[in-house]
C-alpha positions in Angstrom: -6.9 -51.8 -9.2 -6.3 -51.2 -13.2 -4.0 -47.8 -13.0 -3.1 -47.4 -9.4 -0.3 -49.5 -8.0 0.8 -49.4 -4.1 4.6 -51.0 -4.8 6.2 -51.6 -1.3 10.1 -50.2 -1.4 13.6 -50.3 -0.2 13.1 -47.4 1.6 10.7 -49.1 4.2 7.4 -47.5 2.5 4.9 -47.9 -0.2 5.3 -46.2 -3.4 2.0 -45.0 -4.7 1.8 -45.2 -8.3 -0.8 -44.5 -11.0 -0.5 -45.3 -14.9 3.3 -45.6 -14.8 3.9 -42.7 -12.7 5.0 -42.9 -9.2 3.0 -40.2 -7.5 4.0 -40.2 -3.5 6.0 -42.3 -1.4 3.9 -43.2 2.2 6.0 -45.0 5.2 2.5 -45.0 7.5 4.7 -46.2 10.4 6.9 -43.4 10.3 4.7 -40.0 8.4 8.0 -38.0 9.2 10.2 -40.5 6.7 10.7 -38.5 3.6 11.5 -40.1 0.4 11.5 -37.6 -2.8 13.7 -35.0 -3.0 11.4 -32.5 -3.6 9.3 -33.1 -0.9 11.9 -32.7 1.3 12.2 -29.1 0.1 8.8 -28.8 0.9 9.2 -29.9 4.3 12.6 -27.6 4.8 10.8 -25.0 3.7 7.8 -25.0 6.2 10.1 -25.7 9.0 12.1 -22.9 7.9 8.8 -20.5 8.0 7.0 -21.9 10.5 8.9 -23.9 13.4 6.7 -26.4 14.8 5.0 -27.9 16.7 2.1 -25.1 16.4 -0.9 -26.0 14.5 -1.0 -24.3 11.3 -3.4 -24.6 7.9 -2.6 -25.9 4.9 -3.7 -26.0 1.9 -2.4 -29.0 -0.9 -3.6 -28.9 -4.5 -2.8 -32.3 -5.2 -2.6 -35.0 -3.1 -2.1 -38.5 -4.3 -1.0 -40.7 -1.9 -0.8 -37.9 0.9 2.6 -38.0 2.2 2.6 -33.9 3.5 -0.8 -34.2 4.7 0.6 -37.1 6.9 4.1 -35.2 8.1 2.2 -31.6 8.8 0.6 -33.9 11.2 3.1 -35.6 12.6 5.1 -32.9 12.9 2.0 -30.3 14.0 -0.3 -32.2 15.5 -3.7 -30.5 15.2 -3.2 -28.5 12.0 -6.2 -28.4 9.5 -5.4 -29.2 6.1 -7.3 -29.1 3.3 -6.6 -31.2 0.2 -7.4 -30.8 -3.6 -7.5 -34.4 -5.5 -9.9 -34.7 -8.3 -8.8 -38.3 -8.7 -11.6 -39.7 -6.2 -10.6 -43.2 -7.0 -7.2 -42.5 -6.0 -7.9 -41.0 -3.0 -10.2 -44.2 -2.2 -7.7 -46.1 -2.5 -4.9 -44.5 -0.6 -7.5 -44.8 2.4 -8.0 -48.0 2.5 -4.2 -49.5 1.6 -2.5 -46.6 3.7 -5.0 -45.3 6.3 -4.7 -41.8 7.8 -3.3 -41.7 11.1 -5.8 -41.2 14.0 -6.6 -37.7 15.2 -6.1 -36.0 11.9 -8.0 -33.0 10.3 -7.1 -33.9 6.4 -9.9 -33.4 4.5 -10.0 -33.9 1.1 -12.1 -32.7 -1.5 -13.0 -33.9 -4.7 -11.6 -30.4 -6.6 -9.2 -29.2 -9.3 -6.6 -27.4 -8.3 -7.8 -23.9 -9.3 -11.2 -24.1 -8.7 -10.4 -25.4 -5.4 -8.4 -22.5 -4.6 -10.9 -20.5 -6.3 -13.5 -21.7 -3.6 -11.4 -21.1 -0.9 -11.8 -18.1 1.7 -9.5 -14.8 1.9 -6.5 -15.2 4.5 -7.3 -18.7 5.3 -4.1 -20.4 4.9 -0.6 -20.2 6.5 0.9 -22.5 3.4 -0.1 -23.7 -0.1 1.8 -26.5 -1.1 1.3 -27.3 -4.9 1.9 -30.8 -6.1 -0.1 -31.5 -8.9 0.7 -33.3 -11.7 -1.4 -34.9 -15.0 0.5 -37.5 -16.9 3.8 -36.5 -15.5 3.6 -32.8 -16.0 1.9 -29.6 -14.4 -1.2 -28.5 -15.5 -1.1 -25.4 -17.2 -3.7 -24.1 -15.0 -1.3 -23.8 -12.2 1.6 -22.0 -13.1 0.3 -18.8 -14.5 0.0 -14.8 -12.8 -3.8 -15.4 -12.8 -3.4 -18.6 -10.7 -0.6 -17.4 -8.4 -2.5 -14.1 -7.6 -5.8 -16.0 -6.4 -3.1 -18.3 -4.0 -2.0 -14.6 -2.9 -5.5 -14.3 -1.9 -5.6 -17.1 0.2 -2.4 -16.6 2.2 -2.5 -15.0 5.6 0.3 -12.5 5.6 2.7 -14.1 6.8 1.8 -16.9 4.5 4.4 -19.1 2.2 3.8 -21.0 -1.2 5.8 -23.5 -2.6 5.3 -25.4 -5.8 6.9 -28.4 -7.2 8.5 -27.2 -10.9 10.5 -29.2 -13.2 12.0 -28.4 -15.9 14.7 -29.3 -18.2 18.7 -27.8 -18.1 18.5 -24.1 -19.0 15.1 -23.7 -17.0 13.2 -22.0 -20.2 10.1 -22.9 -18.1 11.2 -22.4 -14.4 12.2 -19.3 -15.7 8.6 -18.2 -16.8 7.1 -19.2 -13.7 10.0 -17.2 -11.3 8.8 -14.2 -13.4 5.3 -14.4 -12.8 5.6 -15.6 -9.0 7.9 -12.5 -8.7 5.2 -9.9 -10.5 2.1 -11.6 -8.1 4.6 -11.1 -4.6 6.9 -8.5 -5.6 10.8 -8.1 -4.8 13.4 -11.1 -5.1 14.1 -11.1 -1.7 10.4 -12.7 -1.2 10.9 -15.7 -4.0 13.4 -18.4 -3.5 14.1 -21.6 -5.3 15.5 -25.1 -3.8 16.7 -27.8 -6.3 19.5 -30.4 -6.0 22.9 -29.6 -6.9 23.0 -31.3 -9.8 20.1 -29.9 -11.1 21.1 -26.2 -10.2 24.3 -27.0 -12.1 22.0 -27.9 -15.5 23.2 -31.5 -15.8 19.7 -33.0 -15.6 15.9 -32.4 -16.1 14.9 -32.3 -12.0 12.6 -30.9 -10.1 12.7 -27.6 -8.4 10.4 -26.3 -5.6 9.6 -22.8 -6.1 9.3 -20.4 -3.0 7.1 -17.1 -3.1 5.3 -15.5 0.4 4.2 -11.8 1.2 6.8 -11.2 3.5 10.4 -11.6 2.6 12.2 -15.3 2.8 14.9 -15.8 5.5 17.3 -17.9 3.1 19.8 -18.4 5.5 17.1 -20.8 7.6 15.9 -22.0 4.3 19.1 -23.6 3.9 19.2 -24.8 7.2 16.6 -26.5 7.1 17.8 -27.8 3.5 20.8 -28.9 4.7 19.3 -31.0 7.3 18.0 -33.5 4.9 20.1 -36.0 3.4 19.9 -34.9 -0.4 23.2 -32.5 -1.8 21.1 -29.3 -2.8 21.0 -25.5 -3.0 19.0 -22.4 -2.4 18.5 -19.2 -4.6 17.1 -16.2 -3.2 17.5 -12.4 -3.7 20.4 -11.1 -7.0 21.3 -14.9 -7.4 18.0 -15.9 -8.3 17.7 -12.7 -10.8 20.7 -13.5 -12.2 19.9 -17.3 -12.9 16.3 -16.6 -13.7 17.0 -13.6 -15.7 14.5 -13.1 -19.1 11.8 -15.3 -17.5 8.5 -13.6 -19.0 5.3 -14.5 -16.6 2.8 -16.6 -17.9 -0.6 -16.1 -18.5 -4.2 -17.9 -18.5 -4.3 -17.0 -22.1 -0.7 -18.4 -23.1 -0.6 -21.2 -20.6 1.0 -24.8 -21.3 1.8 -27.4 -19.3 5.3 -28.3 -17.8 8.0 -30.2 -20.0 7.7 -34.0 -20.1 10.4 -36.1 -18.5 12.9 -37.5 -20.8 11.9 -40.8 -18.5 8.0 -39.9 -17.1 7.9 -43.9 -15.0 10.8 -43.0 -12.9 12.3 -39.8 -12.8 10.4 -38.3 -9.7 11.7 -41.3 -7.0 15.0 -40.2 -5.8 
């Protein structure tokens, strides 16, 4: 299919890829096989929040070739997730060359990200995961105080957020974003940021995933959980993360822009 590429891997999976831009990586046999870096800060972080194996609901904005969907329920069997593709072709296609596992509640809808959350009821999820990504980078949509408040709105209290961010070294951008998850959730102590080590120390454009919930983060689990998986990487929580994200101003809908490009868009998300 012109656009979208299923390239199997080393790593005993499928790559799911879509004009040049690997989007998820899928081992069906084994949903608890995580590839990307960054999804595997995703994954620390929910364990670290919510220890399984209790059901819990999730929400996704973006979805591609489904590969949290799959390990939510793996690892909580029973969990209702919701997803937000727009790509409908995509999706079709992810279903019929990697099928869901039996017994699932994934459902995907056919939504933008913000509209989707838009739609969505008050306190109805325990984690919004947002992975969404158009020609390589974050819409603009997603990463501004309007957005982050209406995911607020969605999150039981006890709720946790976490958002794939890259940036280049200096984190100009991650910086903005920190500022505004920190004026939608309030004090440091309840925004937290995982990256690798190499891209905490500024030598590369990476990916970091940011963490914001109502209630304060317990960052010594976080990195726990972090260090379980085999990638060398760090945590930021509390002063540390003022300190490092210091001068951030939030963004808004009005001054909104998408997420730098990668110096290398075709490869630079499969670690």
């Amino acid at each position: 299919m012109a656009g979208i590429e299923f390239v199997p891997d080393e790593h005993g999976g499928v790559t799911v890829m879509r004009d040049g831009h690997p989007q998820s990586h899928v081992d069906v046999a084994d949903p608890e096989h995580l590839v990307f870096e960054y999804v595997q800060h995703m994954a620390a972080a929910i364990d670290a929040t919510f220890p399984g194996p209790d059901p819990i609901g999730v929400t996704h904005v973006g979805g591609a070739g489904l590969s949290l969907p799959r390990w939510v329920h793996a690892t909580r069997p029973g969990s209702p997730q919701i997803v937000l593709e727009p790509d409908e072709r995509l999706t079709a296609a992810v279903r019929e060359e990697l099928p869901l596992p039996r017994g699932h509640r994934i459902r995907v809808r056919p939504q933008l990200g913000r509209a989707g959350v838009a739609a969505l009821k008050d306190a109805s999820a325990h984690v919004v995961l947002v992975d969404a990504f158009d020609e390589g980078r974050v819409p603009p949509d997603l990463q501004t105080v309007e957005f982050f408040a209406e995911v607020a709105r969605v999150l039981r209290p006890e709720g946790l957020v976490a958002m794939n961010c890259p940036d280049e070294p200096g984190w100009r951008h991650v910086k903005d974003v920190v500022a505004g998850l920190l004026a939608v959730f309030g004090p440091s102590g309840q925004v937290a940021l995982v990256a690798m080590r190499d891209v905490m120390k500024g030598r590369r454009y990476g990916n970091t995933v940011l963490l914001a919930s109502p209630r304060p983060i317990d960052a010594d689990e976080l990195r726990r959980q972090v260090g379980r998986w085999p990638f060398p990487s760090g945590v930021l929580s509390g002063p540390a993360l003022t300190r490092r994200t210091n001068g951030g101003t939030p963004i808004t809908d009005g001054d909104s822009r998408p997420s730098p490009v990668a110096p290398d868009p075709g490869v630079w998300r499969a670690r």
